[in-house]
N, C-alpha and C positions, 0 to 999 in steps of 0.2 A: 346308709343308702336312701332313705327315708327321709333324713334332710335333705340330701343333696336335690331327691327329686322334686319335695317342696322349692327347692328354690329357682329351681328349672320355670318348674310350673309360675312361681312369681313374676318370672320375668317374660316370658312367652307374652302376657297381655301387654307390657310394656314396650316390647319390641315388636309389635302389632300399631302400637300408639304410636311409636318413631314412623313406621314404615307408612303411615297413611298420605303424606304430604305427597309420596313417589306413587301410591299404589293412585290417588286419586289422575296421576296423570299416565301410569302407566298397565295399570288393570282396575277399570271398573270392578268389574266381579270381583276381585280382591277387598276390592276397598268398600264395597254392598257387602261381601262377607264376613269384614272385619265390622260393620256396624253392628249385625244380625250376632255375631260369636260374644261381641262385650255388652248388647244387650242381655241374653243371655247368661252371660257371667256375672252380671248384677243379681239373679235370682238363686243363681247354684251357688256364690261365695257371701256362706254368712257374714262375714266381717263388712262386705261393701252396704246389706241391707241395713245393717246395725249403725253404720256413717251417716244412710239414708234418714234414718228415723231417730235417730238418738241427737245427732245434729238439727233434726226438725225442719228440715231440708223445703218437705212441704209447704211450709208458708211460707218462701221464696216467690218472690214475686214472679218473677222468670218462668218458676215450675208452673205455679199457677197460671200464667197466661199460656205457655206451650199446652199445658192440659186441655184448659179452654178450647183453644184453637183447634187441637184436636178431634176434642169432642166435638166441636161445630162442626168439624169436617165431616163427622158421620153420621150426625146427624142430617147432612145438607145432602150424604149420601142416600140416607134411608129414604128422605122424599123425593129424591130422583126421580127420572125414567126408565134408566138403568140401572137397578141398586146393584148386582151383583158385579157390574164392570166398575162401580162407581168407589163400593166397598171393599174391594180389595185396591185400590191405589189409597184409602182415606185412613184404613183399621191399620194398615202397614207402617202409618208416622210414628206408631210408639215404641215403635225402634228405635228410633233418632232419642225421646225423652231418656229410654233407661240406656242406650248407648252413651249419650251426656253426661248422665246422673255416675254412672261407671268411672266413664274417666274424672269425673272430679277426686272418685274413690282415689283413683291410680295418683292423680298430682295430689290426695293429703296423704299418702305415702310416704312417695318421696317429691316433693315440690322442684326445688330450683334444679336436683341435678338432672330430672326430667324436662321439664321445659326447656333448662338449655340446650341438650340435644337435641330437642326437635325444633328448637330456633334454628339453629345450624342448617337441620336436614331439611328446611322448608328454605332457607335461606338461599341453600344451593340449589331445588328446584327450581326457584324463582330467578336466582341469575344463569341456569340451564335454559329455561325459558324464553329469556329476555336473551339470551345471545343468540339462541336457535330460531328466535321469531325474527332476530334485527338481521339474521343471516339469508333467512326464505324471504324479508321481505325484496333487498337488495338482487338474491338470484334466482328468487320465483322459485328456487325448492329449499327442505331443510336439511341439516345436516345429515340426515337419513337419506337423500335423494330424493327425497318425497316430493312431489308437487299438488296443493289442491286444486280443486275446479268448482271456479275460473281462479286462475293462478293470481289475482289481484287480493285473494283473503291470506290470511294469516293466521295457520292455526299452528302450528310448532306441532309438538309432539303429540296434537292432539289428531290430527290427521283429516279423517274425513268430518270431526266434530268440530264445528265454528266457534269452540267454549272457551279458546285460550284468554280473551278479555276479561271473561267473566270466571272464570279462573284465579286471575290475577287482582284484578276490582275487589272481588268479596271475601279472599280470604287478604288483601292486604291490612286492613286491621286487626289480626292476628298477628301478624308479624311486624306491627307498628308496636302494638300494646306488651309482645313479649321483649322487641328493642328495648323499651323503654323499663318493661317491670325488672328484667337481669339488670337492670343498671351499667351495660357492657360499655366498652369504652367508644368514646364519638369520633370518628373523623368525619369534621363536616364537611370534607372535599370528595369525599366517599358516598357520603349518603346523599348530597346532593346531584351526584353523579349516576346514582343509583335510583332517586326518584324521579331524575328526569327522563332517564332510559325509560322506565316504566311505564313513564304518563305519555311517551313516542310510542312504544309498542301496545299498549291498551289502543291507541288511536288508529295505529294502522291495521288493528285487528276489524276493523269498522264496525263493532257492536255497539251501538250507541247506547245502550243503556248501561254499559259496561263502562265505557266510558265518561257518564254524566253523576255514576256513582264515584268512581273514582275522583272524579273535581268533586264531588259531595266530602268525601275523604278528607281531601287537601286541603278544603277549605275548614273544614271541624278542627283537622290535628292543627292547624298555621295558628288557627286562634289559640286552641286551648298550650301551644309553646309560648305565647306572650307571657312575657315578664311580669311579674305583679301578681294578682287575687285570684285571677284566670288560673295558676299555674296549680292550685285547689281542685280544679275540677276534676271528678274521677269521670273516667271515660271506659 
């Protein structure tokens, strides 16, 4: 009984980690609740601390500049004029480090059969997305009936929040770099069909900086696909 429940409890963080692609578009507080749970679960599961330190995690470059930044942030707090409104949005980022640090635990687990399921499940957000955004753009509401105001934006599922661009923008190299890390198979009538839809619906979302990162995107992965020495560079 006693395995069985260990193994429950194993996979509960796991199927937290799939569900975030859906929960970020369809429960905030889920998906704030699942950062704040796997923070958390980094300090209560000895094994994920022992990943942390024993792999020497710390001297990561990454960790080390999120720390930094962190830490400047509360510091930038502390000499405010506000400190108390100021430090409770700056002290709250290190959520985000030990929710990171967590799931890296979770993918040296189990790696590829992890990531591919949530390539999948991000995969299909993304074309829920793009069909439900190219659908409100055409009849002014979404497949919900929804309409925003002024009916000229584009938010799809997000509703009365204008983030569907930037939604789509910034987590699109996640789902560039798992494409390409699974090694899954190419149809390039697919994918190119697939990022043109994208690079339409980012645009008619009108957030321009959503969209100027997106061509930031296009233009980085177009190079780093050229043939040759370029084809070296880790991204």
């Amino acid at each position: 009984m006693n395995l069985i429940k260990n193994k429950i409890f194993e996979k509960i963080p796991i199927f937290l980690f799939l569900l975030l692609p859906l929960s970020i578009v369809f429960s905030k507080f889920f998906a704030d609740l699942t950062v704040v749970i796997f923070a958390l679960l980094f300090f209560f599961i000895k094994d994920s601390r022992n990943f942390f330190f024993k792999g020497k995690y710390y001297n990561n470059i990454f960790f080390v500049l999120f720390f930094l930044f962190i830490t400047f942030s509360i510091f930038s707090s502390i000499i405010s004029s506000n400190q108390l409104f100021s430090l409770k949005s700056s002290l709250l980022h290190f959520r985000f480090l030990f929710f990171s640090l967590f799931i890296a635990y979770l993918l040296f687990m189990n790696l590829n059969q992890t990531l591919k399921f949530f390539f999948y499940i991000l995969l299909g957000v993304y074309l829920l997305l793009l069909i439900d955004g190219t659908y409100q753009f055409i009849f002014k509401e979404n497949l919900l009936g929804y309409k925003t105001n002024p009916e000229t934006r584009v938010s799809s599922f997000f509703f009365d929040e204008l983030v569907l661009g930037s939604f789509l923008s910034r987590l699109f190299p996640i789902l560039a770099f798992l494409y390409l890390f699974l090694k899954l198979k190419k149809n390039k009538s697919l994918v190119i069909v697939f990022l043109l839809t994208l690079y339409f619906v980012v645009f008619i979302t009108g957030e321009r900086l959503s969209f100027f990162i997106l061509n930031v995107y296009y233009f980085i992965f177009s190079i780093l696909l050229i043939r040759g020495k370029l084809k070296k560079i880790y991204f």
